[in-house]
ZABATOR-686787 format. One record per residue: residue in one letter; x negated, y, z of N, C-alpha, C in turn. Coordinates in steps of 0.02 Angstrom, whole numbers, padded with zeros to 5 digits, always signed. Last residue first. Layout:
AXYZXYZXYZ/...
END
This chain:
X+00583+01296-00540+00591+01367-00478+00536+01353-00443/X+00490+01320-00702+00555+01314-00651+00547+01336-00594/X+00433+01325-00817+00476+01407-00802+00515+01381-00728/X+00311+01237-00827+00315+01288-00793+00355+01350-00756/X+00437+01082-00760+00398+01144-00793+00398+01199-00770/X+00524+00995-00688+00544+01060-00685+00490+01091-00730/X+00418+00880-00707+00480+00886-00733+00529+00966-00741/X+00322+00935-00627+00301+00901-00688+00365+00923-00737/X+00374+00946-00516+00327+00998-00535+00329+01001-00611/X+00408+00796-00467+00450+00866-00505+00434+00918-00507/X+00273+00745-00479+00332+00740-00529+00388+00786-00519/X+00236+00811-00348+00203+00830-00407+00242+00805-00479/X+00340+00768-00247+00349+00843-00272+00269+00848-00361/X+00319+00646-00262+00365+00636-00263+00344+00738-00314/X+00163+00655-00228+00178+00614-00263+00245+00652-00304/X+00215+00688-00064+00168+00722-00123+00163+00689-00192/X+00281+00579-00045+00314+00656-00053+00256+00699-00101/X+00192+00486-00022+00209+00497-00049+00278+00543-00065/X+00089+00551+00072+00079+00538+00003+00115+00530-00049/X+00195+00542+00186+00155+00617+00155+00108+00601+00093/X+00199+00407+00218+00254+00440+00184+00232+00503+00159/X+00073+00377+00230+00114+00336+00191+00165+00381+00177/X+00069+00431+00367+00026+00456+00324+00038+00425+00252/X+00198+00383+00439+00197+00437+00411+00121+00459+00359/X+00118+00239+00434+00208+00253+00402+00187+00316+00399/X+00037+00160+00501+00008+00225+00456+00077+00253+00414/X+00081+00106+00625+00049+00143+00614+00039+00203+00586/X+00169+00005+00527+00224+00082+00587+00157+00121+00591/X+00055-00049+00449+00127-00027+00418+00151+00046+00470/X+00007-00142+00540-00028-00079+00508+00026-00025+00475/X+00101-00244+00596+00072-00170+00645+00041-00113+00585/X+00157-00276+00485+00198-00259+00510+00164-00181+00574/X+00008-00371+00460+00041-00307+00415+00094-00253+00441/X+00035-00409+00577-00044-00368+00575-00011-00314+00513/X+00124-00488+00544+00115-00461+00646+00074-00384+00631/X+00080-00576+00471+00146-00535+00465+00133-00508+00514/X-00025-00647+00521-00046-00604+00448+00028-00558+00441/X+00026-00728+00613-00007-00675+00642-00034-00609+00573/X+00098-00811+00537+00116-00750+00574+00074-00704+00605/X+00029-00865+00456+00078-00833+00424+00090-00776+00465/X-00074-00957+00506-00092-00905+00462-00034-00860+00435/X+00001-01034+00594-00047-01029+00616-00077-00940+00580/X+00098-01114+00495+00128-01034+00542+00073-01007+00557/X+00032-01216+00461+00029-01171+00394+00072-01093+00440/X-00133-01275+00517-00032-01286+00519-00041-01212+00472/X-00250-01362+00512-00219-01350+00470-00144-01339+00465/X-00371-01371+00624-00309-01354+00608-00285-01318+00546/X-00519-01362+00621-00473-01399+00591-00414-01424+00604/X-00592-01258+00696-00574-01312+00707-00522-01361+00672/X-00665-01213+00566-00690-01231+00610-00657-01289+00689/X-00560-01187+00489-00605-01233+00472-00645-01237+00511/X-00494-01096+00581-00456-01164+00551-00516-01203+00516/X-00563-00994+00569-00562-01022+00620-00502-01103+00625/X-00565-00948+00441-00626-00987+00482-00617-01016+00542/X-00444-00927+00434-00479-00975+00371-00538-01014+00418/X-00411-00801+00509-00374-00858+00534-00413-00948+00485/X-00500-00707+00438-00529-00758+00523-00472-00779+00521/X-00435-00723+00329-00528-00743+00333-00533-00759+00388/X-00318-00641+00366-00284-00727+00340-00389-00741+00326/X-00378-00549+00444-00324-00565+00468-00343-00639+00421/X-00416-00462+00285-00463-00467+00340-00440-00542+00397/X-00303-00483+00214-00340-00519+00189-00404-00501+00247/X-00216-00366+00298-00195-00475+00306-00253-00509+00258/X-00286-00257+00278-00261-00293+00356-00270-00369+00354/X-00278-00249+00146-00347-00272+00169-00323-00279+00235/X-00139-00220+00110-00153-00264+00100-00236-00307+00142/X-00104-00109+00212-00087-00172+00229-00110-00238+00187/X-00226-00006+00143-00209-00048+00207-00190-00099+00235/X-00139-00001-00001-00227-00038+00036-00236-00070+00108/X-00052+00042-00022-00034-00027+00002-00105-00041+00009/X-00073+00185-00049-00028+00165+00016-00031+00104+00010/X-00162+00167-00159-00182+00191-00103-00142+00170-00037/X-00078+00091-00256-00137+00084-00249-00181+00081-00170/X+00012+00209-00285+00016+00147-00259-00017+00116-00216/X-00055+00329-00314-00035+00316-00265-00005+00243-00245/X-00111+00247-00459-00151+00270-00418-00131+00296-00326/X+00021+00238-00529-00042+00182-00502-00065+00186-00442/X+00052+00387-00528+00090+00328-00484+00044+00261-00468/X-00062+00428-00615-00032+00429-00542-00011+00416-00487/X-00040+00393-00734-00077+00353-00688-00085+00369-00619/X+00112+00436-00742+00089+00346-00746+00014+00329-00712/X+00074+00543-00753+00117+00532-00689+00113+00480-00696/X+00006+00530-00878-00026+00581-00816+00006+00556-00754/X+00067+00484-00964+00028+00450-00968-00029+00483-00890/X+00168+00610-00962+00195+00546-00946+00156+00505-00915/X+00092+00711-01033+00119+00722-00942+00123+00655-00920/X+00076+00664-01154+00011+00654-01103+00031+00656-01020/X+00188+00639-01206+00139+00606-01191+00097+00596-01141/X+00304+00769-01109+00242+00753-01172+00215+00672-01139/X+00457+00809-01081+00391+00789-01059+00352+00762-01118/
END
């Protein structure tokens, strides 16, 4: 592999990263803003208050989008060994 392939599947991989953990990440940072406001509004400050329901939400977005998560990354998976097998391979 060359340089550049390398520096190609590196940003790649970023880049599917990136993508499959958006979701769950913007779930619990949507999720842990209204659990914020609504703790400063009423001023409760317990610390489960914001944990679980931010695990509940990741956990739901997660089974959700699992197979569209997993077909990225297979795709992913088969474009490195595209990469790796070269052109002459099977």
């Amino acid at each position: 592999m060359s340089l550049e392939q390398i520096s190609t599947v590196m940003q790649d991989m970023m880049m599917t990263t990136l993508i499959v953990a958006a979701p769950m990440l913007l779930a619990a940072l949507v999720v842990g803003l209204a659990i914020s406001v609504f703790q400063a509004a009423t001023q409760i400050n317990e610390q489960t208050l914001s944990f679980v329901p931010k695990i509940v939400i990741v956990f739901g977005v997660f089974g959700a989008l699992f197979p569209w998560m997993m077909q990225l990354m297979m795709e992913f998976n088969g474009r490195v060994m595209g990469i790796i097998a070269g052109p002459g391979g099977p």
